[in-house]
Rosetta silent file (secondary structure, phi, psi, omega in degrees, C-alpha in Angstrom):
SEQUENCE: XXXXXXXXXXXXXXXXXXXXXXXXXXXXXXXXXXXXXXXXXXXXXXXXXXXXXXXXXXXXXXXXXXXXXXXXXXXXXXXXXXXXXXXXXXXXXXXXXXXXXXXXXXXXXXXXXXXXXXXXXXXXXXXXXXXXXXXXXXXXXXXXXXXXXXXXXXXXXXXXXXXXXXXXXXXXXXXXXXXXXXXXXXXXXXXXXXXXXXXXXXXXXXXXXXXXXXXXXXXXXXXXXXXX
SCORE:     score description
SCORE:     0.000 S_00000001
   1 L     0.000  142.340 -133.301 -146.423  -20.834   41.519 S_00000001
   2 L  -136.421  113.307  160.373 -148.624  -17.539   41.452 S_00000001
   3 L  -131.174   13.088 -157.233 -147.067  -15.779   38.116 S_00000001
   4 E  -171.550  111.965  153.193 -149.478  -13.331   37.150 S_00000001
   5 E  -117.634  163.564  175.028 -152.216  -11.231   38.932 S_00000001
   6 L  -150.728  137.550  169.873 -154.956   -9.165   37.519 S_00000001
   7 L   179.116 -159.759 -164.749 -157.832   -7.478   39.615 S_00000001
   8 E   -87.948  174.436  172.855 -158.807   -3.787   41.237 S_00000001
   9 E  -107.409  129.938  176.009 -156.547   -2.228   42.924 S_00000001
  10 E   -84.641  -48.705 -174.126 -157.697   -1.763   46.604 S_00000001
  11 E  -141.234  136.300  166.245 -154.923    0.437   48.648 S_00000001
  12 L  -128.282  119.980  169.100 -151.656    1.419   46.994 S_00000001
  13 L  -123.971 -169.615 -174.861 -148.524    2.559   48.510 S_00000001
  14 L   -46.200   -8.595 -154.368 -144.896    3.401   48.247 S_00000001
  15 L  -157.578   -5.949 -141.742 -143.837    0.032   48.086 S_00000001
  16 L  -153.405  158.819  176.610 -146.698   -2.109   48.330 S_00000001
  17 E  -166.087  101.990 -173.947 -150.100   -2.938   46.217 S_00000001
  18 E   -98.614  119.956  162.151 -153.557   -4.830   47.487 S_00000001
  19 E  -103.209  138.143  146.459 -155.301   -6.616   44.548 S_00000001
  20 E   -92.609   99.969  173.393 -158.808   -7.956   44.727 S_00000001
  21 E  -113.302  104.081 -100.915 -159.024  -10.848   42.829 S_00000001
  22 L   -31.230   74.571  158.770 -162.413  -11.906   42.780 S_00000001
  23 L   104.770   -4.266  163.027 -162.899  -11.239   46.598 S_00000001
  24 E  -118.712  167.865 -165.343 -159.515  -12.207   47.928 S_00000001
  25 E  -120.449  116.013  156.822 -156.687   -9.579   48.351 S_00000001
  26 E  -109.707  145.621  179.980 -153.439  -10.172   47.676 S_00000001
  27 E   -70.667   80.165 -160.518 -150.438   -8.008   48.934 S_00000001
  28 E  -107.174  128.038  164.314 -148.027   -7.489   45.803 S_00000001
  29 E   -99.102  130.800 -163.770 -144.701   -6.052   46.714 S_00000001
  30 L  -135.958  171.148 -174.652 -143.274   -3.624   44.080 S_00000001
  31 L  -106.857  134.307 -176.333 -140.614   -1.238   43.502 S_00000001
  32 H   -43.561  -44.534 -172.695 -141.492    2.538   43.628 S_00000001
  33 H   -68.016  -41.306  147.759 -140.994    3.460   40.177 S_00000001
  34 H   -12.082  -82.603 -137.163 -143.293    0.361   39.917 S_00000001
  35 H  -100.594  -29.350  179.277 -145.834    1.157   42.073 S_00000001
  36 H   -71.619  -40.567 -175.112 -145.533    5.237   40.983 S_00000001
  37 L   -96.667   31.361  164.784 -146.984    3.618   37.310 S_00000001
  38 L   -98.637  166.198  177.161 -150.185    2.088   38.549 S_00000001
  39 L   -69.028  172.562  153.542 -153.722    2.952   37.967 S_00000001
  40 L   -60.555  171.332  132.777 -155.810    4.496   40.995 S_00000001
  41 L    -9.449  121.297 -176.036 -157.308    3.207   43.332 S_00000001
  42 L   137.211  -78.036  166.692 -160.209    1.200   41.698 S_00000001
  43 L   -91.542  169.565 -160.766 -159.213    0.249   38.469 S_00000001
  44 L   -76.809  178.491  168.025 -157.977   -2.919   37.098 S_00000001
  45 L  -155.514 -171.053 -174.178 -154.622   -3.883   36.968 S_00000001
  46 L  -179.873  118.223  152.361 -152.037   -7.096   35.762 S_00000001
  47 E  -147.991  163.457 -168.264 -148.683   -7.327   36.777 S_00000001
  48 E   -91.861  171.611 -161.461 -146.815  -10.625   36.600 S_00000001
  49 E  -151.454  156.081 -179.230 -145.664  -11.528   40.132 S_00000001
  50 E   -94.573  170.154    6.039 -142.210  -13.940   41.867 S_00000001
  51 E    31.440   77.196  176.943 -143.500  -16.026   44.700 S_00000001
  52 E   -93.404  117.200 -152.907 -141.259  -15.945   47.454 S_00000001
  53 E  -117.707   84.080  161.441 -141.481  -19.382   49.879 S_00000001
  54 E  -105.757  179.059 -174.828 -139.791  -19.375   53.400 S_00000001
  55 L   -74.280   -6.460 -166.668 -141.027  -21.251   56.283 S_00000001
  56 L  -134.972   17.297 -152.922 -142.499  -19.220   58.083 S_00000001
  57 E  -166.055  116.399  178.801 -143.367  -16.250   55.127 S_00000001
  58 E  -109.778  117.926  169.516 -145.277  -16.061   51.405 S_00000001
  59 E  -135.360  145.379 -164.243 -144.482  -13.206   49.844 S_00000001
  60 E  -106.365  150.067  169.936 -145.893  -12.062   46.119 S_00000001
  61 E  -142.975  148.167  175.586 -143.275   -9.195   44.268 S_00000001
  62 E  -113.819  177.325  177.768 -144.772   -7.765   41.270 S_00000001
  63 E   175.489  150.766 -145.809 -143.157   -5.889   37.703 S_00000001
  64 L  -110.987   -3.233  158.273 -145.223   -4.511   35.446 S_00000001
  65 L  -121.466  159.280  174.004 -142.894   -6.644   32.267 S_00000001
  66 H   -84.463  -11.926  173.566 -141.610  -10.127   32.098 S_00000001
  67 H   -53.746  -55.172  176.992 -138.451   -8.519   31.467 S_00000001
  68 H   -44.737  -55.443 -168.707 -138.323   -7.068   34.858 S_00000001
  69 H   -55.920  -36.876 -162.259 -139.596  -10.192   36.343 S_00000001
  70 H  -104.617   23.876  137.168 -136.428  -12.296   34.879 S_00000001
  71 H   -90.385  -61.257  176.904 -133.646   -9.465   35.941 S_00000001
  72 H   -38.598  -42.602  177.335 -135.488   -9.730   39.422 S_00000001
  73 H   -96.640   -8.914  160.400 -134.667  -13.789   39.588 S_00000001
  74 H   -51.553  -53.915 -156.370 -131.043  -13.010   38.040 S_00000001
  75 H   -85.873  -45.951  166.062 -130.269  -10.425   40.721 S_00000001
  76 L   -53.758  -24.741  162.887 -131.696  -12.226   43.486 S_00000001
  77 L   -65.934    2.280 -174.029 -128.983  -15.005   42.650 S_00000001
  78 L   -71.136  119.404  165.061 -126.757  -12.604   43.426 S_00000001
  79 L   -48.971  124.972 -170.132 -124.994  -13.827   46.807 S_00000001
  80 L    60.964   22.672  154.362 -126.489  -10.879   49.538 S_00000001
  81 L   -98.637  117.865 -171.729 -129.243   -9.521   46.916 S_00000001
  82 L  -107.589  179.742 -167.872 -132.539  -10.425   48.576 S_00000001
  83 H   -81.027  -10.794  162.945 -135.580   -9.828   46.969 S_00000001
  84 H   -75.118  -65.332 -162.816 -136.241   -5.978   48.425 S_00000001
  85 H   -45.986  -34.297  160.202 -132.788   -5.029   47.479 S_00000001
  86 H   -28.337  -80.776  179.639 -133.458   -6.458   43.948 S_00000001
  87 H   -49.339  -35.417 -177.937 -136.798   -4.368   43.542 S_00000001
  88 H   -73.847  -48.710  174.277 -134.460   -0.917   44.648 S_00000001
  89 H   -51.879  -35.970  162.625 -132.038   -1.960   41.839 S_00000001
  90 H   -50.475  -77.212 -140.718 -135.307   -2.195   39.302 S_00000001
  91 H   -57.497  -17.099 -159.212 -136.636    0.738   40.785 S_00000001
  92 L   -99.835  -86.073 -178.821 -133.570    2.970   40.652 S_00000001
  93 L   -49.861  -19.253 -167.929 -132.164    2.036   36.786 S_00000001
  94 L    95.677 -151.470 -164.300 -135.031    0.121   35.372 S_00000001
  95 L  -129.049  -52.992 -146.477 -134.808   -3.260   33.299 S_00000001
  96 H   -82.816  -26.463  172.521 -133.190   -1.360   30.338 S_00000001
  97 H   -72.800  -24.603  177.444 -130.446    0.824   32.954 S_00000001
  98 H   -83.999  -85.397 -140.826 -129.441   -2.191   34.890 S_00000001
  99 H   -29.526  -53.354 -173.671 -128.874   -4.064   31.348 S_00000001
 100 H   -72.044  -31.221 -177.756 -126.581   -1.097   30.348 S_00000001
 101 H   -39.161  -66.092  170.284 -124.961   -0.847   33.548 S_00000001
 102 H   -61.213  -26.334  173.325 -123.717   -4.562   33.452 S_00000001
 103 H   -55.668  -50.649 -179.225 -122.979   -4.351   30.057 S_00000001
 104 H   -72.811  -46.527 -163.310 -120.605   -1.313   30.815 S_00000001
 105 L    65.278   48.096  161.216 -119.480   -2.670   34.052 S_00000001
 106 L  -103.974  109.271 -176.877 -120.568    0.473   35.860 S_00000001
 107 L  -108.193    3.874  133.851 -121.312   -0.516   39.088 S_00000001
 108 H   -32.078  -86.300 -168.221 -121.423    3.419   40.173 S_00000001
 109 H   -66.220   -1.691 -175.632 -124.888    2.792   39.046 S_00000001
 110 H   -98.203  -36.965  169.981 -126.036   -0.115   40.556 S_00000001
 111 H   -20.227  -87.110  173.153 -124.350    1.396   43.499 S_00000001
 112 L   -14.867  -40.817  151.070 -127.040    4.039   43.710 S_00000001
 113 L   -43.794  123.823 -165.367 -129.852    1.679   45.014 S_00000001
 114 L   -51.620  146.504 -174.856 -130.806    1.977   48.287 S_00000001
 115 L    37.345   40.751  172.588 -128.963   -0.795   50.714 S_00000001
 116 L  -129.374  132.019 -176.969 -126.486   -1.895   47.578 S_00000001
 117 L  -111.203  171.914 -152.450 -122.940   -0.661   49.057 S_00000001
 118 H   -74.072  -31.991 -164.895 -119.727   -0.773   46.551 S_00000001
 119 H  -110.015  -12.276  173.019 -118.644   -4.348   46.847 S_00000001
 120 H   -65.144  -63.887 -153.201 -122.258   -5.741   46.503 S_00000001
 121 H   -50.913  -47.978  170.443 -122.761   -3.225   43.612 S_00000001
 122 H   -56.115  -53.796 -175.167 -119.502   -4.818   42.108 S_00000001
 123 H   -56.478  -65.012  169.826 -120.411   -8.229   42.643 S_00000001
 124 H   -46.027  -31.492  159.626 -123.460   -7.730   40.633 S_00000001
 125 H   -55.759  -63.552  173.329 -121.791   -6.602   38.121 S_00000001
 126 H   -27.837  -69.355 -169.715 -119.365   -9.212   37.856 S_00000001
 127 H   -65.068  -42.775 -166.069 -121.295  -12.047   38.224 S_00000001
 128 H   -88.012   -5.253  179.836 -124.237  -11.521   35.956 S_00000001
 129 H   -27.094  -51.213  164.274 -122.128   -9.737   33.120 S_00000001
 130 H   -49.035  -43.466  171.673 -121.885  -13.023   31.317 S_00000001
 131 H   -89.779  -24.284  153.607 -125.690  -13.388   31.520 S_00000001
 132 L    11.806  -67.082 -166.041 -126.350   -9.783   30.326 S_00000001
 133 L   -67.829  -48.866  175.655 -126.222  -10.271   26.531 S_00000001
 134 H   -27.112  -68.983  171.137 -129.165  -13.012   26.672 S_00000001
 135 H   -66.009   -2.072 -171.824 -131.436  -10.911   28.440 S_00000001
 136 H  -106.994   -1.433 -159.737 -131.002   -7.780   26.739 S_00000001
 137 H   -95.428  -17.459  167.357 -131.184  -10.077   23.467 S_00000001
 138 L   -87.128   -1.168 -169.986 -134.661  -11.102   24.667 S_00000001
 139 H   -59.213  -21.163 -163.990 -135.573   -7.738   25.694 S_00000001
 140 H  -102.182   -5.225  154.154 -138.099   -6.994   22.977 S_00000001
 141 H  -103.169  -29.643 -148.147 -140.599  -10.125   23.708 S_00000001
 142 H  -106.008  -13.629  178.696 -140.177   -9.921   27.668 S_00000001
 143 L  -113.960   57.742  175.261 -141.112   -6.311   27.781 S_00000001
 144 L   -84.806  133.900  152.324 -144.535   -6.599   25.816 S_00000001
 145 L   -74.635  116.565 -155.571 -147.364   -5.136   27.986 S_00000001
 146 L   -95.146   12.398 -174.749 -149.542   -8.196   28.358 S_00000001
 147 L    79.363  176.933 -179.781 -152.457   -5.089   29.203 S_00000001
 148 L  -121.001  175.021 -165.674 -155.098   -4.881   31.947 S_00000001
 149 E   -96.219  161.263 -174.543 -157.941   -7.068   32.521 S_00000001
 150 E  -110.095  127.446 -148.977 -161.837   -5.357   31.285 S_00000001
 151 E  -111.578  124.394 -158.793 -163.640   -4.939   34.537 S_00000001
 152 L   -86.494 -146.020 -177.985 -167.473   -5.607   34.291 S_00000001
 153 L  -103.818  -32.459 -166.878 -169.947   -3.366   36.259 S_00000001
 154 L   -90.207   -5.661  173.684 -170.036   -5.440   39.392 S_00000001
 155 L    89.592   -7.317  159.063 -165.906   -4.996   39.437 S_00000001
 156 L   -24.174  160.597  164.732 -165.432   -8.709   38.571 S_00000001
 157 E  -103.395  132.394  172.623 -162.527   -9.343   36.551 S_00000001
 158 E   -92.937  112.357 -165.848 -163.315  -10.830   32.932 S_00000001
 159 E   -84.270   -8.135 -162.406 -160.402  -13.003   32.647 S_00000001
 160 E   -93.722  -22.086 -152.374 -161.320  -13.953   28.877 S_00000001
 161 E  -109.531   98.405 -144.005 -161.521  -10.610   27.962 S_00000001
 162 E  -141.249  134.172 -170.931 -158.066   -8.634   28.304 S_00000001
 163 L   -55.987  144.660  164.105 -156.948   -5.545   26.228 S_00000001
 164 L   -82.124  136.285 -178.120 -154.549   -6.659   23.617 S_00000001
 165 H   -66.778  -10.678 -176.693 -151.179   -4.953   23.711 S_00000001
 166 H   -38.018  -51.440 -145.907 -151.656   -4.403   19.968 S_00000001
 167 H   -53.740   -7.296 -148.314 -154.292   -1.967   20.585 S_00000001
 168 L  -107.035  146.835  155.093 -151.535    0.323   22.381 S_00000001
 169 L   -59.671  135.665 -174.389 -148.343    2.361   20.614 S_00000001
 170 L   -84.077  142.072 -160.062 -145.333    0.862   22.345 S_00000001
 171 L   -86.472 -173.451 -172.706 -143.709    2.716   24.683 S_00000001
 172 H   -49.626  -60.498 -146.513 -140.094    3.960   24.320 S_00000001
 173 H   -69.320  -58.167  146.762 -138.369    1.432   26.692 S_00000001
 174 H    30.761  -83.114 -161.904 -140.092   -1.147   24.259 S_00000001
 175 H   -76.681  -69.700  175.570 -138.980    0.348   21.215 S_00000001
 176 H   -53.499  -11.109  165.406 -135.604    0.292   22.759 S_00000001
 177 H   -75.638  -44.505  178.722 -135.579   -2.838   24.017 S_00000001
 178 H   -70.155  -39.937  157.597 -136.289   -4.010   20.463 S_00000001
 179 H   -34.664  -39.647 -175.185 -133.477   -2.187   19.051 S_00000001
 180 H   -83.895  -26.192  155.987 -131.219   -3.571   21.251 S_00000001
 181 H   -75.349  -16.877  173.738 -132.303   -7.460   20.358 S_00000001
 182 H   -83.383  -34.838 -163.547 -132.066   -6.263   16.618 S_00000001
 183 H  -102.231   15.797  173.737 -129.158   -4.913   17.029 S_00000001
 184 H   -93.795  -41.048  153.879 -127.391   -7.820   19.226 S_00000001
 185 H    -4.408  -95.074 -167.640 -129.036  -10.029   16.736 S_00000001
 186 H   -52.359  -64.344 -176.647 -127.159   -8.515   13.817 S_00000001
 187 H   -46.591  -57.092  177.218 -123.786   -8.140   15.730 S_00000001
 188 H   -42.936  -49.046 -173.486 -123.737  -11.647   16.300 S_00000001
 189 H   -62.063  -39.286 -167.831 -124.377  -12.826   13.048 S_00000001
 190 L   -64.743    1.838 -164.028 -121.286  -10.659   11.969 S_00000001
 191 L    97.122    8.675 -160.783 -119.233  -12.915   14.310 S_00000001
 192 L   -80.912  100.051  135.790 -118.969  -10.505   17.450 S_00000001
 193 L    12.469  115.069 -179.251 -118.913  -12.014   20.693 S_00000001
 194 H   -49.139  -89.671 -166.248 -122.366  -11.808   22.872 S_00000001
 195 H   -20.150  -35.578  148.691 -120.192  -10.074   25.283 S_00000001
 196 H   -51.394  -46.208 -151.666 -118.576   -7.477   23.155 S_00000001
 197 H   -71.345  -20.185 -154.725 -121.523   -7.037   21.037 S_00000001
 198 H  -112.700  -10.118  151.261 -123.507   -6.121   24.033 S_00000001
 199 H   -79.916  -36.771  133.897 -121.056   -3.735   25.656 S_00000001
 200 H   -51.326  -38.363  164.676 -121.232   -1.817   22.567 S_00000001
 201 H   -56.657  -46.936  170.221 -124.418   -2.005   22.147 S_00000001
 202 H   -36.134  -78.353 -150.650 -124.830   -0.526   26.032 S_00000001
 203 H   -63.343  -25.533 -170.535 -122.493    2.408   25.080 S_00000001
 204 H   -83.417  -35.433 -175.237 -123.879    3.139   21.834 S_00000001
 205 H  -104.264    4.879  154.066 -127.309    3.525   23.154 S_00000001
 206 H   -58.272  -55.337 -177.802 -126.206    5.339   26.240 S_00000001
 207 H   -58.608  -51.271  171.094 -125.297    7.952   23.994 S_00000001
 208 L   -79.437   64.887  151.191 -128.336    7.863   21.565 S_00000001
 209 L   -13.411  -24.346  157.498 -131.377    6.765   23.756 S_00000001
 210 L   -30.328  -74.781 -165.763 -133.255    7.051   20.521 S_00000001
 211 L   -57.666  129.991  169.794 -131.625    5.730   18.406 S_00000001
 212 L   -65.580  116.216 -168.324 -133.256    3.477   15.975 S_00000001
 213 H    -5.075  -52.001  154.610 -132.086   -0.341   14.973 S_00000001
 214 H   -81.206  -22.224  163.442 -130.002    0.826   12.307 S_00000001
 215 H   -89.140   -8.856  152.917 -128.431    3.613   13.585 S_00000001
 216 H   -80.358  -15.693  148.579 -127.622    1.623   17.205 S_00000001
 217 H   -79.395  -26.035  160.335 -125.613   -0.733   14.634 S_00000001
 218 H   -51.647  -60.473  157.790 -123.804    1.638   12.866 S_00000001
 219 H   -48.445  -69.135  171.121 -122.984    3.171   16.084 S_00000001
 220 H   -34.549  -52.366  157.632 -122.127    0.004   17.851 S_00000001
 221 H   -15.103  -53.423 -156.770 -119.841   -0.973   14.968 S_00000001
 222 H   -89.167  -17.795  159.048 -118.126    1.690   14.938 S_00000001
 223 L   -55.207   -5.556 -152.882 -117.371    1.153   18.403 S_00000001
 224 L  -122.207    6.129  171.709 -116.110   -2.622   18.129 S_00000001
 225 L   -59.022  136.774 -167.021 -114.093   -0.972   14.664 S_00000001
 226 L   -75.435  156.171 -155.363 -110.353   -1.735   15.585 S_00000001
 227 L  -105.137  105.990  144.041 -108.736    1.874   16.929 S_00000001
 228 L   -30.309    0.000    0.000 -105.209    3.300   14.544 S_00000001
């Protein structure tokens, strides 16, 4: 299993990415918003990559988090989600927008992905709802940037030597991903249901986007608080 590549990037398109990894090129399929966040032409790259193995067909898919990568083998388990139709659902909501989606059970947005019609869009919902809380409760280790590889003069890849994600400020979806494992974290402990806890958690940071660990618990709370 191929689960991670890093090399230059040779040709990039909408949908598509050729790595050179020392002198062979592989053909990483990606999702536009994906593929829209790459380096030029050139420059190194890393993205962790799915392996897909029919008989007659090898195909590499790429995501630029491990988060991504493990909604991408959820959603493909989806009866009639193949692995392009997957990558439009990434590409259109994200890791952290499908999480709220299912969470919510709005499947209006999952709709929106190119070739997902109303009762697939449903279905997805449905089925993975239940696995939802897990993954968004892991969200804040699987969406570390594991970095790019440091590219020598001759364009080799130094495989030993690889930027540490430390070195980097984390981006939002990050930050929010860790909020949202702190704050299913906490909700749990109080006795909450994954499932509840994590449909609040959805709605509360739908509103706030922002919003920091303690103030996405306060908010959640106040959501799962019983209604007069």
């Amino acid at each position: 299993m191929i689960g991670r590549i890093a090399g230059i990037i040779l040709h990039r398109a909408r949908d598509h990415v050729l790595i050179d990894v020392r002198g062979v090129g592989y053909i990483v399929h990606v999702s536009e918003s994906t593929a829209a966040g790459l380096p030029p032409v050139g420059q190194a790259v890393a993205l962790y990559t799915d392996l897909m193995v029919r008989e007659d067909l090898l195909q590499l898919f790429g995501f630029p988090t491990m988060l991504d990568k493990e909604w991408h083998r959820l959603l493909t388990g989806v009866q009639g989600v193949g692995a392009k139709v997957s990558l439009a659902i990434l590409g259109t909501l994200g890791a952290e927008g499908l999480a709220r989606a299912i969470a919510l059970g709005d499947w209006a947005s999952v709709r929106r992905a190119n070739g997902v019609g109303p009762k697939l869009a449903q279905r997805v919902v449905l089925e993975l709802k239940d696995k939802a809380p897990a993954i968004m409760a892991l969200g804040a280790t699987l969406s570390v940037d594991m970095g790019v590889p440091v590219v020598a003069a001759d364009a080799t890849v130094i495989e030993s030597d690889v930027v540490p994600s430390g070195a980097r400020a984390p981006s939002d979806a990050m930050l929010a991903a860790r909020a949202t494992a702190d704050a299913l974290s906490a909700l749990g402990n109080l006795g909450y249901a994954a499932s509840e806890a994590a449909q609040a958690v959805a709605e509360a940071q739908a509103r706030e986007p922002t919003a920091q660990t303690p103030a996405l618990i306060r908010a959640a709370l106040r959501l799962l608080a019983p209604k007069e």
